[in-house]
Legacy VTK file of the C-alpha trace (Angstrom):
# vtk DataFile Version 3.0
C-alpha trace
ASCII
DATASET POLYDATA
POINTS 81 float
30.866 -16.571 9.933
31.342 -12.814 11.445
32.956 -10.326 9.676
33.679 -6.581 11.101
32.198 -3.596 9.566
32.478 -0.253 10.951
34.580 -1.817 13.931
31.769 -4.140 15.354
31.614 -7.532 14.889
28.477 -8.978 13.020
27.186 -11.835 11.012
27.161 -12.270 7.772
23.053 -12.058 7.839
22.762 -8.992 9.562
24.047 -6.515 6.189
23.526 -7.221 2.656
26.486 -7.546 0.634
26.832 -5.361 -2.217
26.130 -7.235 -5.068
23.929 -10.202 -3.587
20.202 -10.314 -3.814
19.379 -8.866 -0.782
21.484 -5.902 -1.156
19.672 -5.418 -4.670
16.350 -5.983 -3.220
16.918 -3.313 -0.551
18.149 -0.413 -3.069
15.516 -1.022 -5.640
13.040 1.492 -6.064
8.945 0.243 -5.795
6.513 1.726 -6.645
3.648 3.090 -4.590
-0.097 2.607 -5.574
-2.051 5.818 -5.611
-4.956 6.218 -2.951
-8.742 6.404 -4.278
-11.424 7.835 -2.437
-14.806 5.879 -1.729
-17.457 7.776 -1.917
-20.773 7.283 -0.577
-23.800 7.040 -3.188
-26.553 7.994 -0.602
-25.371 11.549 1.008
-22.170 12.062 -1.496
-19.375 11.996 1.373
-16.261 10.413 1.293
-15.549 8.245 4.135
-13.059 5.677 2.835
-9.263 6.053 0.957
-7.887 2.601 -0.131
-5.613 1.195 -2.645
-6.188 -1.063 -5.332
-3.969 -2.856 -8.394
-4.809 -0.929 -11.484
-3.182 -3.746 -13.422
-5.738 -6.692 -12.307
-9.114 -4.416 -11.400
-9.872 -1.859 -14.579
-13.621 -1.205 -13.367
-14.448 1.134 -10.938
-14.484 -0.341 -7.215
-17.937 -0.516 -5.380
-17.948 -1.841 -2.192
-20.787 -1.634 0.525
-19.650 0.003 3.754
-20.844 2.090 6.748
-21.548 5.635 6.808
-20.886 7.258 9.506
-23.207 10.276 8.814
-25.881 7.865 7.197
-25.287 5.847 10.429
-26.093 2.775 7.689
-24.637 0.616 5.251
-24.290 1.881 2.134
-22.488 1.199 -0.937
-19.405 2.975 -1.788
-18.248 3.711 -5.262
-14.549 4.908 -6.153
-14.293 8.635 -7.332
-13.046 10.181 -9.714
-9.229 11.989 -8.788
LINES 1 82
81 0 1 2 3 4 5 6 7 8 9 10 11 12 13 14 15 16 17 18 19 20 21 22 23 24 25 26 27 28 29 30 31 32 33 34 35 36 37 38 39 40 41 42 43 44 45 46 47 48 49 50 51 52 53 54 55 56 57 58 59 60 61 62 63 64 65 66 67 68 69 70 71 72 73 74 75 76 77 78 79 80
């Protein structure tokens, strides 16, 4: 089916309707996760900003990555804001 809007001819795929899912789905507001920093435990740097779901991880991250000034693997615990 094509419908005009604004003078052009389009489908009805191509905009959302107001007041169909999609239309909802592209006005909602989401919510952003806040960064944390990763911190090296060997020379106290931080190399690494990620993201992670505060809901479903409550402990603090520690993952074991390079260091670039270590020029080694280290681990890599999340620090404090």
């Amino acid at each position: 089916m094509v419908k005009h809007f604004l003078g052009k001819k389009v489908s009805m795929g191509s905009i959302p309707i107001p007041g169909s899912y999609n239309y909802l789905r592209a006005t909602m507001a989401t919510k952003k996760k806040k960064f944390i920093k990763m911190q090296c435990q060997e020379c106290k740097r931080i190399n690494y900003f990620t993201r992670k779901s505060k809901k479903i991880i409550e402990k603090k991250l520690e993952l074991k990555k390079f260091c670039k000034w270590c020029k080694k693997h280290t681990v890599h615990k999340e620090m404090k804001r």
